[in-house]
C-alpha positions in Angstrom: -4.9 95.8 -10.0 -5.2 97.0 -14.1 -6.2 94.4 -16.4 -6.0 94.6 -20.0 -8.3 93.1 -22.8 -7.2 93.2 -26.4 -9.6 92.9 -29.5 -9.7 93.3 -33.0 -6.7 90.9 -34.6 -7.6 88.2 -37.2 -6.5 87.6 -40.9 -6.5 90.3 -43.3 -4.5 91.0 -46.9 -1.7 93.1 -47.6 -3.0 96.7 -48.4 -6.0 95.8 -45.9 -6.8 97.2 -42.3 -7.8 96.2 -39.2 -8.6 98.7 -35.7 -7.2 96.4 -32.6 -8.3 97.9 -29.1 -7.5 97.8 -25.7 -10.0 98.1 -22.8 -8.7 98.4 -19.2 -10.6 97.2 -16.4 -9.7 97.3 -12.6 -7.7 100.5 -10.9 -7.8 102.6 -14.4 -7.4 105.9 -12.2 -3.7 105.1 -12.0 -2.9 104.4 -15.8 -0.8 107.6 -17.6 0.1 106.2 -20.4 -0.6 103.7 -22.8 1.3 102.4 -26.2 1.3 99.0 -28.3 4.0 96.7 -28.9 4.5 93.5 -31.0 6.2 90.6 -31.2 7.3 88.1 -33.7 8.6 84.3 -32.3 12.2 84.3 -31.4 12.3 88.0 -31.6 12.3 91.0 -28.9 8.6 92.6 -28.1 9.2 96.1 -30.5 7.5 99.4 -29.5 5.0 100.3 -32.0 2.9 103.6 -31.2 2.0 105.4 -27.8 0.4 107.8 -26.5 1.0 110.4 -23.5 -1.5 111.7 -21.4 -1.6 115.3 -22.8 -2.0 113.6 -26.5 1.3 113.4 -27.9 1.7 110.2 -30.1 4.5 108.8 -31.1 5.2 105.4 -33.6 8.0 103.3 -34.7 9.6 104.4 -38.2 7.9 101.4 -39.9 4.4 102.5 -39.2 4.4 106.1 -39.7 1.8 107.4 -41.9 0.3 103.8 -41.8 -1.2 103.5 -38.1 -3.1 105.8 -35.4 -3.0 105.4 -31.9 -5.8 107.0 -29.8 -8.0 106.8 -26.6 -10.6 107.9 -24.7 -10.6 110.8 -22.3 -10.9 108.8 -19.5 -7.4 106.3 -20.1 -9.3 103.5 -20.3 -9.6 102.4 -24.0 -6.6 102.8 -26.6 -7.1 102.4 -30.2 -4.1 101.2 -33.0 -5.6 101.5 -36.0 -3.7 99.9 -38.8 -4.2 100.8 -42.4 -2.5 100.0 -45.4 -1.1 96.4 -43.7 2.0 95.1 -45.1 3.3 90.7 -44.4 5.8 92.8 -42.1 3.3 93.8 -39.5 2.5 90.3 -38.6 2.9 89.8 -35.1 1.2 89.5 -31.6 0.3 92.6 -30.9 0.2 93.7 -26.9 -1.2 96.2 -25.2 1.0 98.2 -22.8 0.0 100.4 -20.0 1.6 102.5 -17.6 0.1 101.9 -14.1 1.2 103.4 -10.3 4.6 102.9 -12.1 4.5 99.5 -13.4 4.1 98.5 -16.8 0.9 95.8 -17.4 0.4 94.1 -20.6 -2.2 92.5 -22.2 -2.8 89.3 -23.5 -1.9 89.7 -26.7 -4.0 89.7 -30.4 -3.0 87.5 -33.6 -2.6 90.1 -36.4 -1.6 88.0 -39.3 -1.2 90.0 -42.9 -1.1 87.6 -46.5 0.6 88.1 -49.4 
């Protein structure tokens, strides 16, 4: 019913930043809430940042100060922008929303951060 397209990963340095985003396609009206996650291989997909649908954000320890979630009015688009990038945020980043109470994910974006 709710599809999710990511955007916005590639290769950057250490100290660098990159704005991924999340566009959701099919019965938006019933997203209320959205957040980002990420995942290393042979690890657990980690909550990174979300966002309620009064405003409230809310991040991981890790990224605090460092990354931004937003959206747009309607639900439909979330923003994680990620500044000041450290080799410890590499990961596949997902998308995550909340959806007639059921969680959808997105494909997934390659954010990969050199030394």
């Amino acid at each position: 019913q709710v599809q999710l397209m990511e955007s916005g990963g590639g290769l950057v340095q250490a100290g660098g930043s990159l704005r991924l985003s999340c566009v959701a396609s099919g019965n938006t009206a019933g997203i209320n809430g959205m957040a980002w996650y990420r995942q290393t291989p042979g690890n657990e997909r980690n909550f990174v940042a979300r966002i309620t649908p009064g405003g409230h954000t809310d991040y991981t320890d890790s990224v605090k100060g460092r990354f931004s979630i937003s959206r747009d009015i309607a639900m439909k688009t979330s923003y994680l922008q990620m500044n000041s990038l450290k080799p410890e945020d590499t990961a596949v980043y997902y998308c995550a929303v909340t959806a007639f109470s059921r969680v959808v994910w997105g494909q997934g974006t390659q954010v990969t951060v050199s030394s």
